[in-house]
Structures are given as structure tokens and as C-alpha cells.
C-alpha positions as CSV (number, residue, x, y, z in Angstrom):
1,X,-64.8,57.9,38.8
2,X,-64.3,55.6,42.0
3,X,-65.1,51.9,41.1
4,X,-64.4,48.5,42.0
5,X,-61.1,46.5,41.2
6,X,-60.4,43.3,41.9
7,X,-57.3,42.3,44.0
8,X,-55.2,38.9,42.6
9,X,-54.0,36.8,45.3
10,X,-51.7,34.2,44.7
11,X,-53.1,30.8,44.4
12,X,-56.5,32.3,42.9
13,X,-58.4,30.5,39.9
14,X,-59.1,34.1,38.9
15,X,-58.1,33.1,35.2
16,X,-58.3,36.9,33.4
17,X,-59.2,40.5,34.7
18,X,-62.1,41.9,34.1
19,X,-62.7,46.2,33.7
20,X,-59.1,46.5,34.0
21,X,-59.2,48.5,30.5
22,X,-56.7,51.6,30.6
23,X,-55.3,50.4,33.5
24,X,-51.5,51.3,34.0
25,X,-51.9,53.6,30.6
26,X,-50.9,57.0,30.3
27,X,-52.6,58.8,28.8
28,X,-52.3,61.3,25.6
29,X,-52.0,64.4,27.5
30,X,-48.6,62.5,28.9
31,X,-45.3,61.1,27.7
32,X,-44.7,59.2,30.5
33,X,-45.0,59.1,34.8
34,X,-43.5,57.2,37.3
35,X,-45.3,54.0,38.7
36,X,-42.5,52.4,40.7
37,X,-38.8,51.8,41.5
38,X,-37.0,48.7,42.1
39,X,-33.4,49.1,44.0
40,X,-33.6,52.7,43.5
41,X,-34.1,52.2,38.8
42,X,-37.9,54.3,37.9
43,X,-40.2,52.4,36.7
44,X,-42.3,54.1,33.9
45,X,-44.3,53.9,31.5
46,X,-43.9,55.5,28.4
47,X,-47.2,56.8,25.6
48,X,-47.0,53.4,24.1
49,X,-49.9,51.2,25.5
50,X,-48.8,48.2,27.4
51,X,-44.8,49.1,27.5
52,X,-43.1,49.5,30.5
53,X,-39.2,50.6,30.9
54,X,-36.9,50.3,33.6
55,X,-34.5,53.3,33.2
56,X,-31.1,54.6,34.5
57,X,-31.2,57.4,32.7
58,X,-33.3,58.6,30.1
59,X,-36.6,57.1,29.2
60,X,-36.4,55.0,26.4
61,X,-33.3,53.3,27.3
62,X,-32.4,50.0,29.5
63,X,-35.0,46.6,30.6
64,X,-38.2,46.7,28.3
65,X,-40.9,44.8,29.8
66,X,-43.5,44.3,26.9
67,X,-47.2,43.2,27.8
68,X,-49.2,41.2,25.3
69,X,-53.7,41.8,26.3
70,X,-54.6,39.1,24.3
71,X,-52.1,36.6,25.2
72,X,-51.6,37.7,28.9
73,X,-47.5,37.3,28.1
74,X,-45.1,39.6,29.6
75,X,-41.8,39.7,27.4
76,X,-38.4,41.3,28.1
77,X,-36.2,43.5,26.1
78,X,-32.5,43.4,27.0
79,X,-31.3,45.4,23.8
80,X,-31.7,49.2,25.1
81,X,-29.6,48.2,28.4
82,X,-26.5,50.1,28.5
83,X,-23.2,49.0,28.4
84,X,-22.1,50.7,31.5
85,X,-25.0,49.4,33.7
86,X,-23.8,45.4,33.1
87,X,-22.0,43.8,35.7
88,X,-19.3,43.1,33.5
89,X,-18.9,45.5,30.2
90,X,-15.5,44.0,29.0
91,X,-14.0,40.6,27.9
92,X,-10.6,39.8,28.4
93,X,-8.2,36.9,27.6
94,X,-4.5,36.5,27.5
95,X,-3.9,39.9,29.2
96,X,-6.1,41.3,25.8
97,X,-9.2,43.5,27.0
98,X,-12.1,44.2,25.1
99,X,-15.0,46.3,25.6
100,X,-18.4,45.0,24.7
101,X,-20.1,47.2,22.4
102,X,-17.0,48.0,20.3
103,X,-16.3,47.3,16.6
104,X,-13.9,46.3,13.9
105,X,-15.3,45.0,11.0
106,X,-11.5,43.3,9.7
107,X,-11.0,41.4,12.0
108,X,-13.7,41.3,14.1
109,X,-10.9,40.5,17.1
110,X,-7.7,41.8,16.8
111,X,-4.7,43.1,18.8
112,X,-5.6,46.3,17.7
113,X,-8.9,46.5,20.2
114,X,-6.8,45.6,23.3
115,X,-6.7,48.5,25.8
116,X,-4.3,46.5,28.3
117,X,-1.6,45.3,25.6
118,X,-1.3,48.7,23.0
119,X,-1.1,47.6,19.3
120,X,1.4,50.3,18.5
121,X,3.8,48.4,21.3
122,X,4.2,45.7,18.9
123,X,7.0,47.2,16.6
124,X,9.7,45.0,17.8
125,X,9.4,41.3,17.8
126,X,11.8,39.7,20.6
127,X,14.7,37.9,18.5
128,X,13.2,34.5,20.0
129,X,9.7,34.8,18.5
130,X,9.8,33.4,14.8
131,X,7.6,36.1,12.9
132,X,8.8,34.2,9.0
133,X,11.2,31.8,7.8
134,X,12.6,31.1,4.1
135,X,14.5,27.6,3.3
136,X,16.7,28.4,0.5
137,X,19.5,26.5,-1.4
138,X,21.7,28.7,-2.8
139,X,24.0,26.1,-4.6
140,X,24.0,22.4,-5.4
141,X,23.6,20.3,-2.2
142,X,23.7,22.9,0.1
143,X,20.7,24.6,2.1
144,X,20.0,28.1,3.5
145,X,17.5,29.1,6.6
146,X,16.5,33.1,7.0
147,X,14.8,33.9,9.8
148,X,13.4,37.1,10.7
149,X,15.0,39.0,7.3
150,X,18.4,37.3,9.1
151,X,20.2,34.8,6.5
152,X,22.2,32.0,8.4
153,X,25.4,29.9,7.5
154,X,25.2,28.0,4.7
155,X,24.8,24.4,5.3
156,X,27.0,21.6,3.3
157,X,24.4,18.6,3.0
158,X,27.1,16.6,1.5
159,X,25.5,16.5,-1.9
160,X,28.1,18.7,-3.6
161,X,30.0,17.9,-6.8
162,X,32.7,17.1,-4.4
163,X,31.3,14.9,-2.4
164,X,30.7,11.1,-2.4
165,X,26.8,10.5,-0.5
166,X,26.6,6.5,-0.5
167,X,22.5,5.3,-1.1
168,X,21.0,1.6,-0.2
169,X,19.4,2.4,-3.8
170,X,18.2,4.9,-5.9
171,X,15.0,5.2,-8.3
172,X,15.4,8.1,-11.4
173,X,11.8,7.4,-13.6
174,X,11.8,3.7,-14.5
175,X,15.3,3.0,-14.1
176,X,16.6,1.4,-10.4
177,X,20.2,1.1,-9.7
178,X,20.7,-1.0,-6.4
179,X,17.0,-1.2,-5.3
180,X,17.0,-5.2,-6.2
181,X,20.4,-5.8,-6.0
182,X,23.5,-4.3,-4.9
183,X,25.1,-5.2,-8.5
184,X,21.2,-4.4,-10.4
185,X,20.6,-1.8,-12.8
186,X,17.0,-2.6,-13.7
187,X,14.4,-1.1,-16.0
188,X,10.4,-1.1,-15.1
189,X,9.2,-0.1,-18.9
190,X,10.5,0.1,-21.9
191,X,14.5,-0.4,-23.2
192,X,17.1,0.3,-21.0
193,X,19.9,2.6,-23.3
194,X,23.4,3.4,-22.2
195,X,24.4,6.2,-24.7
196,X,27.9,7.9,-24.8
197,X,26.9,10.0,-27.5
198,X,30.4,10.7,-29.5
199,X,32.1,8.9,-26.7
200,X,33.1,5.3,-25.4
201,X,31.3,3.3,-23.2
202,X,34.3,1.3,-21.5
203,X,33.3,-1.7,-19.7
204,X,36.9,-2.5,-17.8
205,X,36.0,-6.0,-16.9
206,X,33.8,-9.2,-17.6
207,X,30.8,-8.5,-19.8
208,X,28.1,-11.5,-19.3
209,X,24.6,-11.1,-21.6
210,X,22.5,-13.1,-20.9
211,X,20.3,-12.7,-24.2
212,X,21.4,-11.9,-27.6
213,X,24.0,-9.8,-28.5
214,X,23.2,-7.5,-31.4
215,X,25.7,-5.0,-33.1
216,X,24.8,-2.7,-35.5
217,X,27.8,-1.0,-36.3
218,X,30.4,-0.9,-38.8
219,X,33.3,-3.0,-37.0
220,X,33.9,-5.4,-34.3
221,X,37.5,-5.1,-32.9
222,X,38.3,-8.3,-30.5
223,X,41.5,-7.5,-29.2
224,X,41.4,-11.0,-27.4
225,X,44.1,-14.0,-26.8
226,X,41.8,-16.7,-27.9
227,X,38.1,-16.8,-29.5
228,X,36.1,-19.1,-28.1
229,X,33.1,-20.0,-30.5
230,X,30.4,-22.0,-29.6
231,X,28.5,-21.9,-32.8
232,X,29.5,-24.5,-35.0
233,X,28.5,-22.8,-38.2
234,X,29.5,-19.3,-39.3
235,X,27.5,-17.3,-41.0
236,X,29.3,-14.5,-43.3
237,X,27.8,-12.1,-45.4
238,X,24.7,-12.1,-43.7
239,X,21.7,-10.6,-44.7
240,X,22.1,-10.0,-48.1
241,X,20.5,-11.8,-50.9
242,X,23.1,-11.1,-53.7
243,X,25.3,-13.8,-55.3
244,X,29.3,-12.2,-54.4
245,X,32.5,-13.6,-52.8
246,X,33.1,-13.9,-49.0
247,X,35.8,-15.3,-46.9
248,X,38.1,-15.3,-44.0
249,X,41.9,-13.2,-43.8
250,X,44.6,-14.7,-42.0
251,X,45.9,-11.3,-40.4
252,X,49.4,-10.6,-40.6
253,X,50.1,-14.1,-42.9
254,X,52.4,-11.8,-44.9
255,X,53.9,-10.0,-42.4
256,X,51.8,-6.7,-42.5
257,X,49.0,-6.5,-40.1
258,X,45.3,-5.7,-41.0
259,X,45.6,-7.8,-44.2
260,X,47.1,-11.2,-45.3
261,X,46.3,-14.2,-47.2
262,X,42.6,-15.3,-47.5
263,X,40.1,-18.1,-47.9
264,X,37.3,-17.1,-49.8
265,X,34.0,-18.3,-51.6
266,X,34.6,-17.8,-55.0
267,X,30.5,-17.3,-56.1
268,X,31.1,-16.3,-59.5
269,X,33.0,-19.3,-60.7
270,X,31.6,-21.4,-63.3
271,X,28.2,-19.8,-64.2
272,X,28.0,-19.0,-60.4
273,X,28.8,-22.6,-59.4
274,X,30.5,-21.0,-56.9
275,X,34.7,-22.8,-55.8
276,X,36.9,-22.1,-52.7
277,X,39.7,-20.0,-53.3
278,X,42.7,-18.6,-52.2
279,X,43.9,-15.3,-52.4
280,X,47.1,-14.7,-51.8
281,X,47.2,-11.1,-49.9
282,X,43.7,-8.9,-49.4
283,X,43.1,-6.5,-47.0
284,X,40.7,-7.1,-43.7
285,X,38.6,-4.5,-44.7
286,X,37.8,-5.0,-48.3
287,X,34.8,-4.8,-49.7
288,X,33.2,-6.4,-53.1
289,X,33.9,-9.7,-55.2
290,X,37.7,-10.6,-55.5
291,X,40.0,-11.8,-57.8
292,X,41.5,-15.3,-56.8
293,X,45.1,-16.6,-56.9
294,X,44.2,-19.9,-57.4
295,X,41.6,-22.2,-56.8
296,X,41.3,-25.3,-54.3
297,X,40.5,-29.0,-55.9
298,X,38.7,-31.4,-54.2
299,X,38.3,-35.2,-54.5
300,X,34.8,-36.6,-55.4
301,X,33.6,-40.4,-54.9
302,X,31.5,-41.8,-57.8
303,X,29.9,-41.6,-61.4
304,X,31.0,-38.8,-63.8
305,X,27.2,-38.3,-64.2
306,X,26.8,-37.7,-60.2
307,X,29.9,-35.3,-60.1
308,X,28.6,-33.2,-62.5
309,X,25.1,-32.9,-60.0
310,X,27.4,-32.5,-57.4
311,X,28.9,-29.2,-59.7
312,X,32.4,-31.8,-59.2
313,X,33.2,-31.3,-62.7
314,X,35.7,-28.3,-62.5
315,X,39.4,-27.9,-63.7
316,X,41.7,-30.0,-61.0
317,X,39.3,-32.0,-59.3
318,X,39.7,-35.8,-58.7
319,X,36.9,-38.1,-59.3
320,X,37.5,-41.8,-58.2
321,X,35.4,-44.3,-58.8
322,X,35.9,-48.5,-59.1
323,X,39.2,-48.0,-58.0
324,X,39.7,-45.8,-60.6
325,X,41.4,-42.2,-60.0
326,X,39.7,-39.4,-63.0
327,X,41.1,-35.7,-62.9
328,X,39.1,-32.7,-64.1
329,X,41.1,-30.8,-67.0
């Protein structure tokens, strides 16, 4: 039936249409007609109300233009555009060409979707490209570079048992030899040992310690020209708590070496008075209380009551007192 429509000019304050109801529908009889054609692509409209399609081939497929009544909104739909019908359907980079559209789930880019640089060209790698790599050292101070599955020539880094590498200093845990000094070995924590095991630890020149010097072994050998002792006492038998003999040995006073004639502390004498003795030949190694030759007298300065505090009073010894000269028989 013939009616009325209004016509919208541009610039109107016409702010909605009125009786435009079923207006550019189709209706159920039809799946779709053609209502217009812009540069040659239909314009139709499908059996959906309010859904018109620009198509380049099918209907159904390319620019969806959606119309929303109660909003008066126009939206469109780029998804159903095909690929072929884009200015541009491929992406390329680095002589790599990809086709929009395509898919490889791992990786989602990879050599193997070029089309203008073939994966399967890829099976030999030009000797200058460095595919992998392996630093190896197949001996003590020397190193080893494979490239490509290709071993090179071993390298001699001067660290072999041979050789003799010079360093300003060098740092091994807490231990520096050279780092504070040239002449410096040098400990950070704890006790510094130097242990030869079963061997000798040969020190071929001047030894200076600066602290005490302790030895806690069985012998001291000083195979010196002279002794030089600043201590004016000597301690011998040290340590032990037990009433016994002890002494020097004059080496070699006999003419046999390692033993000789001896000076010794006499502890037993007397109800453990104690006297100096003499003993005419005893080894430098013995051991335990010895038998003296003879005993050495002494001469004591005052009353026969003070000698015999003074433990004076023994066989020999001369007591003189108010000019007086008293043996000890």
C-alpha cells in the first residue's frame, strides 16, 4: 500500500524516523535480494532483520554492516572478509613471506611457513655460519674449540706440567701466596700447616719466627758451628713432675761421637737432696736416672747449723766459717 515516507536531508533536526517499520527487511518468503552495489560489490540483505552484507561472492561472506533500532548505531564486521579480497594478503620480512590466514601452532612463525625461502633448502649450513660450538680441555692446561661437529687444534695455554706460568699472586681458599707481598704466604682463618707427610720439609736457607717456636717431636738435630742462646736459664726435663736425674753430654769427650762425659743432676742423692755429678761416659740418647762416677763438692760460707738448711752437709764439701776451713766426711 502506497504511503508517505519521509526523506532525511543532511543538516535536518529530524532526530528519529517515524513508520519506517519493515523498512529495508526481507521478508520470510525470501533469503535475501539485492538493494545496492558499491564499485561493482552487491549489496544485500540477508533473512536476518537489520543485517546487511557486502559480498564478493557468496552471501554470508565479506563487510557486515550491523544496524542496532534502538540505539540507531551502525556497526561493522570485518571477520567474514576474505583473504583474497585485502589489498595486501601476505606479510613478509627478511626475504620470509607469509600468508595471512595461515597456521602453525609450534612456532607460531617459523622458517617453515616461508614460501620465498623453502625450509627444506636449509640442509646445508654455509661453513661461515656458526650453527654450535663446544670449548673442551682435553688435558691439563690445554683447551679445545669444535665447531660445527669440526674439532680444532689443540691449544697449549701454558698451564702444562711442563711449563712455568709466572702470577702477580695467587689465592687457593684462605691461603695467599704473593697477594701482600712478593715474599708472603699468608693465612685469612685458621692455622696455616706445611705437611710433608712421611717426607722432609727442607728449608735451604735462613729461617726467622717471629713467634714461638714449638717442637713436638722426639729430637732436635742442630747441625750448627755455634749456638747462640739468648735465654739465660735452661730448662731440662721439662714438663714432668717426677723427682729423676737430668744433665748435659759433652759429645765426643771420649772420642766416640753421640755419647761422652756428662754433667748431671743427681736427684736421688741423700734422701732426694739432690748433688751435681759427673758421669764419666753416657750416651746422648739415654733415658732414666743414672749411675754417677763421682760427685762434685762445693764450698759453703757459714754456720754448721745454716749448711745443713742449705742441704751443705754432704760427703766432700767445705764449710768455712771465722776463718776456719770444715770438710764434710
Amino acid at each position: 500500500m502506497a504511503t508517505w515516507k519521509k526523506v532525511i536531508v543532511s543538516g535536518s533536526d529530524i532526530s528519529q524516523l517515524n513508520n519506517d517499520a519493515g523498512y529495508l527487511t526481507a521478508g520470510t518468503a525470501f533469503n535475501a535480494f539485492v538493494t545496492a552495489s558499491i564499485n561493482g560489490v552487491p549489496l544485500i540483505a540477508d533473512s536476518t532483520t537489520d543485517t546487511l552484507n557486502f559480498v564478493t561472492g557468496s552471501a554470508g561472506s565479506g563487510l557486515t554492516i550491523v544496524g542496532t533500532e534502538g540505539t540507531d548505531t551502525i556497526t561493522f564486521d570485518l571477520s567474514a572478509i576474505p583473504t583474497a579480497s585485502l589489498a595486501f594478503s601476505n606479510v613478509s620480512y627478511g626475504g620470509v613471506t607469509l600468508g595471512l590466514g595461515e597456521s602453525d601452532a609450534t612456532p607460531a612463525f617459523d622458517l617453515q611457513d616461508a614460501t620465498n625461502y623453502p625450509y627444506a633448502s636449509l640442509t646445508g649450513i654455509p661453513a661461515e655460519i656458526v650453527s654450535a660450538s663446544v670449548l673442551s680441555s682435553p688435558g691439563q692446561g690445554q683447551a679445545l674449540l669444535t665447531t660445527n661437529g669440526v674439532a680444532g687444534s689443540t691449544i697449549d695455554l701454558g698451564l702444562e706440567t711442563g711449563d712455568s706460568p709466572t702470577f702477580a699472586g695467587v689465592t687457593a681458599g684462605n691461603i695467599t701466596v704473593g697477594v701482600s707481598d712478593d715474599q708472603t704466604i699468608t693465612t685469612t682463618s685458621g692455622n696455616l700447616v706445611i705437611d710433608a707427610t712421611t717426607g722432609l720439609v727442607n728449608i735451604s736457607n735462613n729461617l726467622l719466627v717471629g713467634g714461638d717456636l714449638t717442637v713436638q717431636g722426639d729430637t732436635i738435630n742442630a747441625n750448627v758451628t755455634n749456638l747462640d742462646i739468648e735465654d739465660r736459664y735452661i730448662l731440662l726435663n721439662s714438663g714432668s713432675a717426677t723427682i729423676g736425674d737430668s744433665g748435659v753430654v759433652f759429645g765426643g769427650s771420649n772420642g766416640v761421637a753421640q755419647e761422652g762425659a756428662a754433667v748431671i743432676w743427681d736427684a736421688s742423692y741423700n734422701s732426694n737432696d739432690g748433688r751435681l755429678a759427673v758421669v764419666n761416659d753416657m750416651a746422648s740418647n739415654a733415658t732414666g736416672d743414672q749411675t754417677p762416677s763421682y760427685h762434685v763438692v762445693g764450698v759453703y760460707e757459714g754456720t754448721e747449723a745454716n749448711a745443713a738448711t742449705a742441704q751443705a752437709d754432704h760427703v766432700g764439701n767445705i764449710r768455712v766459717e771465722s776463718g776456719e776451713i770444715y770438710i764434710y766426711v
